[in-house]
N, C-alpha and C positions, 0 to 999 in steps of 0.2 A: 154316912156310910163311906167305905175305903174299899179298893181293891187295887191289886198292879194292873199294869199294863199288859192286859194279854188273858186275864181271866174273865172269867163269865161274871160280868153286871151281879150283883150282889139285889135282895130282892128289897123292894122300899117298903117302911116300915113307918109307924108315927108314934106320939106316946101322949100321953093327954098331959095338959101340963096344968089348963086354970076350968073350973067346974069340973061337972063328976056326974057317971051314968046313972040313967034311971035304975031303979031296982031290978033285976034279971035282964037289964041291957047287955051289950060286949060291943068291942070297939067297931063288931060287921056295922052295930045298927047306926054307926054314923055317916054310910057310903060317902067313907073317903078315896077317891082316887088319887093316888099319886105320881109322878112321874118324872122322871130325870130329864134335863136339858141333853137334845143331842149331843153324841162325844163319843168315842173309846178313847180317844187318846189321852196323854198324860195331860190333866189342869183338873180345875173345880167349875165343878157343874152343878146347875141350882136345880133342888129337889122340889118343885110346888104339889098343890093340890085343891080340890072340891071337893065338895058336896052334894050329894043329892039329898039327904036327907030327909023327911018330911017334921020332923019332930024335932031336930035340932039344928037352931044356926050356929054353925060350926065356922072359926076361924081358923084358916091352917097356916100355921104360921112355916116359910119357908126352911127346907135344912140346906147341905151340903155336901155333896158325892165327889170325894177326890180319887183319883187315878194317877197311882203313885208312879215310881220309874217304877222298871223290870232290872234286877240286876241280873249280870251275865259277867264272865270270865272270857275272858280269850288270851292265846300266847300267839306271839309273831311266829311263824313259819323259819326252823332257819335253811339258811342258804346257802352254798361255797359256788364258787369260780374258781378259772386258773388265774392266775396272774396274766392282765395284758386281755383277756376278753371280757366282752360287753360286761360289766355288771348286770345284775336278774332285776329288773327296773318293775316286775310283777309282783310286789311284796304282797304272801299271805298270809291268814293267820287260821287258827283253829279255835271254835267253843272249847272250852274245858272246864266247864264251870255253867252249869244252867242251861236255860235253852231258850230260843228264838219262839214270840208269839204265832199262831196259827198264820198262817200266808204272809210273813215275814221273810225276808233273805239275810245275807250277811252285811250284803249292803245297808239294809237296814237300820245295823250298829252304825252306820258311818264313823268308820275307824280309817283314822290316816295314820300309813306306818315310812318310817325312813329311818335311812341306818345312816349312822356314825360315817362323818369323813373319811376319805381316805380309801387310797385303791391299790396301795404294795400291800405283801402278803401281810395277814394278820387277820386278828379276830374283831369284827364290827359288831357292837351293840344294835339290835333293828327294836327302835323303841315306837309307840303308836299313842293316839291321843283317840278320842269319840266327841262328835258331837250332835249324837243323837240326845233328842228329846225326851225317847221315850225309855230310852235303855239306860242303867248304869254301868256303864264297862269300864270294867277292870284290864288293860290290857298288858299281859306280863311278856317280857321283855325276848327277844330270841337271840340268833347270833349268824352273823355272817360272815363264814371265814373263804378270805383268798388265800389259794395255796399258790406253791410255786409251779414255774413253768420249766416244763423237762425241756431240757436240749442239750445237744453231743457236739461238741465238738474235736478237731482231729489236730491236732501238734503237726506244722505243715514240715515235711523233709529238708535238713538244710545239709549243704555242704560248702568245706572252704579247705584251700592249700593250707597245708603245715608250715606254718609260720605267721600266717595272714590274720584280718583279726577273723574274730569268729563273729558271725554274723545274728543280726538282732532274730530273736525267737517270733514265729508268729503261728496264728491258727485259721482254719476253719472250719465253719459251721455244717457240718456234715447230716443231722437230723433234729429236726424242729426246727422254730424261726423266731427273730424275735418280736417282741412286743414292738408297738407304733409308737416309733419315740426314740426309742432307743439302739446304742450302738453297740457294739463290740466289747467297749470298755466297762458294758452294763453288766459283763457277765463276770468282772473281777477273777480276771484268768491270771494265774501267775504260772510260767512256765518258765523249767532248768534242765539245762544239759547236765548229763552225768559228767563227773572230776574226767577228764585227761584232755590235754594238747598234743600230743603225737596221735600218726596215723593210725587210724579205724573209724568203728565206728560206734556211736554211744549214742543211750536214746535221751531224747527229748520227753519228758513229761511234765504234769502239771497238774494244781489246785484250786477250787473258786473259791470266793469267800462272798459270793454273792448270796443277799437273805431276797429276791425275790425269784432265781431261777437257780434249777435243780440241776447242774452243770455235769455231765461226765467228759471227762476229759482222756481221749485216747492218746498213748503215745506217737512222737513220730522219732526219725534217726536223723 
């Protein structure tokens, strides 16, 4: 006999293989008991049995009850962050595909999942393995994306006499903050004075080219 992991014991059965019943016999009148070696879980367990008999000595010759895996589906859970905070270190995943034996949990599947290197923005692979015994899992693949991190910074005011040089551009960081690590130069600011050298006055703006944080950049004069 066969069954998965997870369904009801299949009922034991015998079949005659050498002699042959008396005439209006049937296989009741050879009181065979049979019975499985303890188990539900997945392996091969040995089918024996007796007799009681009166009328016939009966040899039962042993079978075999396997208990196959259970297959099951699951997809990783996906995830995003901003850039610069904790990564989500709680990888989960979802059934999509079959289902969990009667008082079984997810844990169960023993599914380890981990994503793809790498912590500047972009999209991570969270791929997962099983090694459960009793499950076949299939585990399909998720995604987790870090986006970028907002932050404003402000073109700081400069001034200088007519004639003098003109003085190096700089900023501050006015809303948001940055990631642990990083400085100023993270945010690939480029700042330009509007065209003139004679007196007034002309603004200061600017552009990022930064691919992990989401830069607005306010004029200053």
């Amino acid at each position: 006999k066969t069954s998965v992991y997870g369904e009801e014991i299949k009922a034991l059965t015998f079949t005659i293989t050498e002699g042959e019943l008396a005439t209006g016999d049937t296989n009741t009148d050879l009181a065979v008991s049979l019975v499985k070696a303890e188990g539900i879980v997945v392996g091969n367990y040995a089918i024996t049995g007796t007799s009681t008999s009166a009328n016939y000595n009966v040899t039962v010759l042993p079978g075999n009850y396997e208990i196959t895996r259970r297959a099951i589906t699951v997809k990783a859970d996906n995830q995003t962050s901003v850039y610069g905070e904790a990564l989500v270190e709680d990888l989960t995943f979802t059934i999509t595909e079959g289902e969990l034996a009667q008082g079984d949990t997810n844990e169960s599947l023993a599914v380890s999942l981990v994503k793809a290197e790498g912590i500047v923005v972009g999209n991570y692979a969270i791929t997962g393995t099983s090694t459960s015994a009793n499950y076949d899992v299939t585990v399909e693949a998720g995604n987790y994306e870090i986006t970028r991190r907002a932050i404003t910074v402000k073109a700081d005011d400069k001034t200088s006499i007519y004639g003098n040089e003109l003085e190096a551009l700089t900023f501050t960081i006015t809303e948001g903050e940055l990631a642990q690590g990083d400085t100023n130069e993270s945010l690939a600011v480029s700042l330009v004075k509007a065209e003139g050298i004679v007196v007034g006055n002309y603004a200061i703006t600017g552009t990022s080219t930064s691919e992990n944080y989401d830069v607005t950049v306010e004029a200053g004069n």
